[in-house]
DRENVEX-228120 format. One record per residue (C-alpha): residue in three letters; x, y, z. Coordinates in steps of 0.02 Angstrom, whole numbers, plus 50000, padded with zeros to 5 digits. Example, Ala and Ser with C-alpha at 12.3 -4.5 7.8 and 13.67 -1.06 7.14 Angstrom:
! residues 2
ALA506154977550390;SER506844994750357;
//
This chain:
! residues 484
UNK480125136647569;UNK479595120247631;UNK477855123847625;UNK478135131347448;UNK478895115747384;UNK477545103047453;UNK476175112847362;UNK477365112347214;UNK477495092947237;UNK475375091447240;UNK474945099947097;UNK476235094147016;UNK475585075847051;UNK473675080447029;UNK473905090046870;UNK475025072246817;UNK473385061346835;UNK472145071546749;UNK473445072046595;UNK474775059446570;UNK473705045846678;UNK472255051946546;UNK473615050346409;UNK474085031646452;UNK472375027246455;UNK471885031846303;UNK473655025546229;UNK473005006946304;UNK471405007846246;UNK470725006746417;UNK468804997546390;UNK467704991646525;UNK466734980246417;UNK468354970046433;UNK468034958946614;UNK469494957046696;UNK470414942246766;UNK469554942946907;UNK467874939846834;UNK468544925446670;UNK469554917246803;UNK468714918546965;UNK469394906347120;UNK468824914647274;UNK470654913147320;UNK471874923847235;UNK470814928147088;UNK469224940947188;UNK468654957747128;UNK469004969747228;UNK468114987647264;UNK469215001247202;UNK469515009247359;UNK469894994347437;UNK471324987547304;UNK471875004147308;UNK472355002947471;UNK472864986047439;UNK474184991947311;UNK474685005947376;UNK475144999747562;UNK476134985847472;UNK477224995247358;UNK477475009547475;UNK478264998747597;UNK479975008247730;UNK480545012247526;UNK479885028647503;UNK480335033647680;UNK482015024647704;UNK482815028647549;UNK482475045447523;UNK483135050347701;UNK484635039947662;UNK484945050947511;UNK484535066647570;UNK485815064047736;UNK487105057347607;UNK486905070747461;UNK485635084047504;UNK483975084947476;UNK483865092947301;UNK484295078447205;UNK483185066947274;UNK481845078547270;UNK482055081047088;UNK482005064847051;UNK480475059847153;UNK479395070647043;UNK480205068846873;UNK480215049546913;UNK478645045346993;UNK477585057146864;UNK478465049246691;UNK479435032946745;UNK478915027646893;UNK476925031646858;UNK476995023346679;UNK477915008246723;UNK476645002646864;UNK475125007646758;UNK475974997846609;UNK476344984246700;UNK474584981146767;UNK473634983046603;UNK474864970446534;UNK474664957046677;UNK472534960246654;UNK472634959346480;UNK473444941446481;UNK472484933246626;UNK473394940646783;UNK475134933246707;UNK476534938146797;UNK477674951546686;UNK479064933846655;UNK477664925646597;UNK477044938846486;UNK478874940346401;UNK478964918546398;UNK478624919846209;UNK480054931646165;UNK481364921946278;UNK482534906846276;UNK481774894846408;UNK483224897646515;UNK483224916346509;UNK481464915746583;UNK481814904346710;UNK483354914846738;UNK482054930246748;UNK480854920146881;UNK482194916946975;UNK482864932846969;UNK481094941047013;UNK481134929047163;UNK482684932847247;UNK482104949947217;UNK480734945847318;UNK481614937747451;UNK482904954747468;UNK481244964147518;UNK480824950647651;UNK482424950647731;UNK482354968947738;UNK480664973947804;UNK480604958447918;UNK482114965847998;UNK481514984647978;UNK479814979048071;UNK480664968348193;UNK481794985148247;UNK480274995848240;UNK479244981948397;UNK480724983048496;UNK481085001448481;UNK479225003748509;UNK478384989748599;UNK476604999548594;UNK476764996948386;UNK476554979248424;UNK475414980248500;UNK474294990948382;UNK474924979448243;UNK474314964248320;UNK472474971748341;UNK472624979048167;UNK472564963048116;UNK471254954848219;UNK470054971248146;UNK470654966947960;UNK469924950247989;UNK468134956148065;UNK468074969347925;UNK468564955047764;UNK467044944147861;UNK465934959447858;UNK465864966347696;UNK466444946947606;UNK465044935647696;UNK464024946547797;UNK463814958447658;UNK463874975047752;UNK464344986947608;UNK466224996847613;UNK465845012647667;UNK464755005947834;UNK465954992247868;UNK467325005447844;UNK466395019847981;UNK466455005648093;UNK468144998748069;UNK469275012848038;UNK468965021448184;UNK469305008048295;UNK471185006948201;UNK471585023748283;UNK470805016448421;UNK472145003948423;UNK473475014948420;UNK473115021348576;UNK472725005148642;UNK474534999148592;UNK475235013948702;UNK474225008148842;UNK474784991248835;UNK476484988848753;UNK477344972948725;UNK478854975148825;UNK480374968748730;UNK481314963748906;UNK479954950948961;UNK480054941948806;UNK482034942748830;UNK481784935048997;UNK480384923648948;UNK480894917848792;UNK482954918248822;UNK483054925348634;UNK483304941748570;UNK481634951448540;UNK482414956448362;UNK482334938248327;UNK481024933548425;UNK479824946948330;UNK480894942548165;UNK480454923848192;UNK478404930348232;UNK478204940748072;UNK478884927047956;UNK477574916048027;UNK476264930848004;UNK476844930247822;UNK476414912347806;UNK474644913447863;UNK474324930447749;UNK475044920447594;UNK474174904447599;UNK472464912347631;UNK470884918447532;UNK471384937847487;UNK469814941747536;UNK469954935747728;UNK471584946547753;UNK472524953547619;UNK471264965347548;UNK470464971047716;UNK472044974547823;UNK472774983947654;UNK471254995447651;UNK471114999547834;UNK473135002247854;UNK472955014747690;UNK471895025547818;UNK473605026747937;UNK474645031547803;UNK473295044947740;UNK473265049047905;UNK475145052747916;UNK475105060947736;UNK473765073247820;UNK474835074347975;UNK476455078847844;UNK475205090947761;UNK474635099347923;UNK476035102447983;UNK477165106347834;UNK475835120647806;UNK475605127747956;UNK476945122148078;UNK478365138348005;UNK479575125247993;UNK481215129547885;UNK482265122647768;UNK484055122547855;UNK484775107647785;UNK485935108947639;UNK485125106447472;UNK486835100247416;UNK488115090147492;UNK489425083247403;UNK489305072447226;UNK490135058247304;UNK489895049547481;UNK490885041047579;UNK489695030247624;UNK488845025847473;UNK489825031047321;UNK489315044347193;UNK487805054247189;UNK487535045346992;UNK487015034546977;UNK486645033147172;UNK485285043847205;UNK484225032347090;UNK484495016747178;UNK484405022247362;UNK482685031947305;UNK481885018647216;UNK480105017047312;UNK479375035247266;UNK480105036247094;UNK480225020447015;UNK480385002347072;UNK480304987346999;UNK479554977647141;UNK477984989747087;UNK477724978946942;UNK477694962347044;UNK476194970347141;UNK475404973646993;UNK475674961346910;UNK475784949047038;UNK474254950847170;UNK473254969647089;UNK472994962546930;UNK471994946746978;UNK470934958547083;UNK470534972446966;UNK468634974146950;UNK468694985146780;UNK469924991646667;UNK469435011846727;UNK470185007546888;UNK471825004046834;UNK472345021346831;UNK471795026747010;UNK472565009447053;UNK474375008046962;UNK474465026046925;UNK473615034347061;UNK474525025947210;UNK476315029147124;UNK476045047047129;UNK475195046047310;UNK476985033747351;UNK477935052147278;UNK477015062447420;UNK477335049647550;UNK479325051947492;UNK479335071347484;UNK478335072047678;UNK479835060147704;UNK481155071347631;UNK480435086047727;UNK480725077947897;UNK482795078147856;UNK482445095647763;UNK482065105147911;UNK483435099048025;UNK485045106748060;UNK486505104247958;UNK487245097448126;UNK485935090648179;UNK486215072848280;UNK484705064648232;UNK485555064448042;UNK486535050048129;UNK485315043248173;UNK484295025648079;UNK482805033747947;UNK481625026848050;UNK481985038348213;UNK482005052948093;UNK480335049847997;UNK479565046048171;UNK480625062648235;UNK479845071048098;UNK477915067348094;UNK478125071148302;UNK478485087548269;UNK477245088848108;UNK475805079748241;UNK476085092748381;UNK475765108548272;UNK473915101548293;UNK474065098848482;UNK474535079248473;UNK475965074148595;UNK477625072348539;UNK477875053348616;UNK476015048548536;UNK476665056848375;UNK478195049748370;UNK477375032248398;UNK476105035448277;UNK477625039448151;UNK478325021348167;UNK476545013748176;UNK476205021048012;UNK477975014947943;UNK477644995648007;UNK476055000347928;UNK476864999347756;UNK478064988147795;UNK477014973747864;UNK475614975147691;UNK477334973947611;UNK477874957747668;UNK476224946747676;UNK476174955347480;UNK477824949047442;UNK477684933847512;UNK476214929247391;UNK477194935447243;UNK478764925147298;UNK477184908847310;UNK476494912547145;UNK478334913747045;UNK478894898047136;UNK477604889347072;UNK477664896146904;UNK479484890846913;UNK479124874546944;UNK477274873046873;UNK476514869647019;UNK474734870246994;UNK473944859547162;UNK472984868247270;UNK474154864647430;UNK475694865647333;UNK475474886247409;UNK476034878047566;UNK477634873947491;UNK478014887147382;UNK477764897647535;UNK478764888447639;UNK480154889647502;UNK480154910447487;UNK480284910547670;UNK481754900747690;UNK483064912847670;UNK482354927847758;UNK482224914447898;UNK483984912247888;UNK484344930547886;UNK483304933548052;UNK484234920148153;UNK485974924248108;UNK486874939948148;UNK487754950748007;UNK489384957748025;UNK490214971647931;UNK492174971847847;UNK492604977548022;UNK492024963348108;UNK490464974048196;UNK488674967148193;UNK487414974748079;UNK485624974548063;UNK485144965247915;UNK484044978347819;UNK485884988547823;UNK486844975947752;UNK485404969647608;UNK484744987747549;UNK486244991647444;UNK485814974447341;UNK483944977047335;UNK484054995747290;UNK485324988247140;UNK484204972247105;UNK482534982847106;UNK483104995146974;UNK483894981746874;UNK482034972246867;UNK481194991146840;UNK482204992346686;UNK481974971846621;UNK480014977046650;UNK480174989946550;UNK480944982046434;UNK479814967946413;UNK478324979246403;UNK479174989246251;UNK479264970346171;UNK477384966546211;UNK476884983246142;UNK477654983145981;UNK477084964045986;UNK475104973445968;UNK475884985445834;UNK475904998345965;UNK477185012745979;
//
C-alpha cells in the first residue's frame, strides 16, 4: 500500500504540471519577449540571472526548509496519516502550486517588488507597514526555528557539521567557476557535485565532537552552533547571490534529490508496510483539533506563505525568462509535496507502538531514510546521517534565504536604499533569533524546551495567515489588470 500510494502521489504531481502549471501560464500570459528584473535592473548583487537549474535549486532548497519534513510527521503522530496526506496533494497541486507561481509572476512583473509592495497602492500607509512588519516577524519565526532545528541536528550528529562546513567551502569554488571563470553548469556541476557526497563521508570521518567544544568553549554546543549559524547567515545575506546563495542552493538540491531517490528506492522495493493508523483521533491533546490543525502544522508541502517571500523576495530578481517560472514557482512546490509524502511514509510504516513516534521528527525522518538507504546496501548509521545531512540541507538554504528577505523588507520598511545600509538591516533581522539562541525556553511546567518547540505553533499560525493575505493581495492585483 505504501508503494501504491507514492506512485499515486507522482503522477498525480506530474500529470499537475503538464495541465494546471500549463493552465496558469497561459492564464498569465506568460511571454519571454518580456526581460525580466534581472536583466531591466541588473546590480550584480541581488538582481543576477540565474540558469534555470540553478534557481531551481535555489528556490526549492529555500522553501523546502525542516517544513515539509517536520510538520507532516508532527501531524501524522498526532492524527494519522490520512489527513495530512490528503491535504499534501489537494494543497500543493491547487493552493499551494498556484500561490507560489502567482506570487512570482507578480513580483517579476513589477520589478522584483516584494508582494507588500505590490499591494502599497490598494492600502492605508499603515496597513502596509503593518503588512512589512508583519512579513518580517514572519521571517524572524523561521530563523529562530531552523537556527535551533540545525543547531540540534550538529550536536546530535557532529559528522553533519562537518559536511556542512565543506558544503560550503565547495558552493564558493563552484559560484567562482561558472560566475568568473566561466566554466559552463553542467562541467562545473560533474566536478562539484560529486565531491558533496564526497563530503558526507568526509564529515563521518571527521566529526566535530560536540564535548570538545563544551570543554573548550565552556558553552553549550546548542548555543555555541546556534551562535555560529547566525553569523553564517550574516555573511550569506550581505553578499553577491552569485558568490554563495545561488551555488550552495544548487549543489544542496542534489542531496535532497538524492534523498527523494533514496525515499523512492526504497519505498518501491524495500516491502515495507503501512502499520500505522490512518486515523487517530479528531482532536489531540497535544495540539488541539484535527481542523483546522492539520493545515497549520503541514504548511511546507501544501501551502505556505513564506513560499511567496522566496518568490517574491530573492527568485524573482533572479529569473532569467518568464518560461521558467513554472519549473521554478510551480515545479519546486510540487517537488516540496514529494519531499512531504517520503516524509509521511517514514511515520507510515512504523508500529502503532512504536517508540520512535516519541521521538523529535528529525530522529524519525533520519530513522526513516536509514532504513529506505539500506534496501540498496548503504549502512544504517551512514543512512541515518545522510537523513539529517539532507534535512540541515534544507534548513541551512532556508536561513541564509530568510535572512535576505528579512534585509530587503527592513529596508523597504524604512527606505533604506545605501549600499551598506544591508549591513544594518541584517544586523536588525538577526537580533531576535540571537536572543532566542542564548536564552533557554521553558514550558507552563517550568521544564526547558528547545526553541523550534515552543515557536512552531506561532509560525505554522503566522505562515498560513500571510499565505492567505498573499492570496488575497494577488486576487486585488489581478482584477487590478481586468483579470478573473
Amino acid at each position: 500500500m505504501l508503494t501504491a500510494i507514492f506512485l499515486t502521489s507522482i503522477i498525480l504531481f506530474t500529470v499537475a504540471f503538464f495541465t494546471y502549471g500549463r493552465f496558469l501560464d497561459r492564464r498569465f500570459e506568460i511571454d519571454d519577449r518580456r526581460e525580466t528584473p534581472s536583466h531591466t535592473d541588473y546590480d550584480g548583487v541581488d538582481r543576477v540571472p540565474a540558469h534555470p537549474a540553478v534557481l531551481f535549486g535555489h528556490h526549492f532548497s529555500s522553501i523546502a526548509g525542516a517544513g515539509p519534513i517536520v510538520g507532516p510527521i508532527i501531524a501524522a503522530v498526532a492524527f494519522g496519516w490520512a489527513a495530512p496526506l490528503v491535504w499534501i496533494l489537494t494543497g500543493a497541486i491547487f493552493v499551494g502550486g498556484a500561490h507560489d507561481f502567482s506570487a512570482l509572476v507578480a513580483s517579476i512583473r513589477n520589478r522584483g517588488r516584494s508582494i507588500a509592495d505590490i499591494a502599497r497602492e490598494s492600502m492605508s500607509p499603515l496597513a502596509y507597514r503593518l503588512l512589512l512588519l508583519f512579513m518580517w516577524l514572519a521571517l524572524v519565526y523561521v530563523l529562530a526555528v531552523f537556527a535551533d532545528l540545525t543547531a540540534t541536528t550538529f550536536v546530535q550528529d557532529g559528522g553533519v557539521a562537518t559536511s556542512s562546513g565543506l558544503f560550503i567551502a565547495l558552493a564558493i569554488g563552484f559560484g567562482l567557476c561558472i560566475n568568473r571563470f566561466k566554466i559552463p553548469v553542467l562541467w562545473a556541476s560533474l566536478v562539484f557535485v560529486p565531491l558533496v557526497f564526497l563530503a558526507t563521508w568526509v564529515g563521518q570521518v571527521i566529526p566535530v565532537s560536540s564535548s570538545w567544544i563544551e570543554s573548550t568553549l565552556g558553552v553549550s554546543p546548542a548555543k555555541a552552533w546556534s551562535v555560529a549559524l547566525i553569523a553564517y547567515c550574516f555573511v550569506a545575506s550581505v553578499t553577491p547571490v552569485w558568490i554563495l546563495l545561488q551555488p550552495r542552493d544548487y549543489l544542496s538540491s542534489f542531496l535532497l534529490y538524492a534523498s527523494m531517490f533514496l525515499g523512492l528506492v526504497g519505498i518501491l522495493f524495500g516491502g515495507f508496510e503501512v502499520q500505522f493508523p490512518a486515523f487517530i483521533t479528531w482532536n489531540s491533546a497535544d495540539l488541539g483539533p484535527l481542523f483546522p490543525i492539520v493545515f497549520i502544522t503541514v504548511a511546507c508541502g501544501a501551502c505556505s506563505g513564506f513560499h511567496s517571500l522566496v518568490a517574491s523576495g530573492t527568485s524573482s530578481k533572479q529569473l532569467d525568462k518568464e518560461s521558467h517560472a513554472r519549473t521554478v514557482g510551480y515545479g519546486a512546490m510540487l517537488v516540496e509535496g514529494l519531499v512531504a509524502v517520503i516524509a509521511l511514509g517514514t511515520v507510515m510504516m512504523l508500529a502503532a507502538d512504536d517508540p520512535l513516534r516519541n521521538q523529535p521528527p528529525l530522529t524519525v525522518y533520519g530513522t526513516g531514510i536509514s532504513r529506505f538507504a539500506a534496501v540498496i546496501g548503504i549502512p544504517k548509521e551512514l543512512g541515518f546521517s545522510f537523513g539529517l545531512l539532507a534535512l540541515s540541507t534544507f534548513i541551512l538554504t532556508t536561513l541564509d534565504t530568510a535572512t535576505r528577505l528579512g534585509r530587503y523588507i527592513f529596508e523597504e520598511f524604512f527606505q533604506l536604499s545605501a549600499r551598506r545600509a544591508r549591513y544594518l538591516a541584517t544586523l536588525a533581522t538577526l537580533a531576535l533569533p540571537t536572543v532566542f539562541a542564548l536564552i533557554t525556553l521553558k514550558d507552563a511546567q517550568g521544564q526547558p524546551i528547545p526553541a523550534w518547540k515552543a515557536i512552531w505553533p506561532v509560525f505554522g499560525a503566522t505562515n498560513q495567515l500571510l499565505a492567505g493575505l498573499t492570496l488575497l493581495v494577488l486576487a486585488v492585483w489581478l482584477r487590478k489588470l481586468g483579470k478573473r
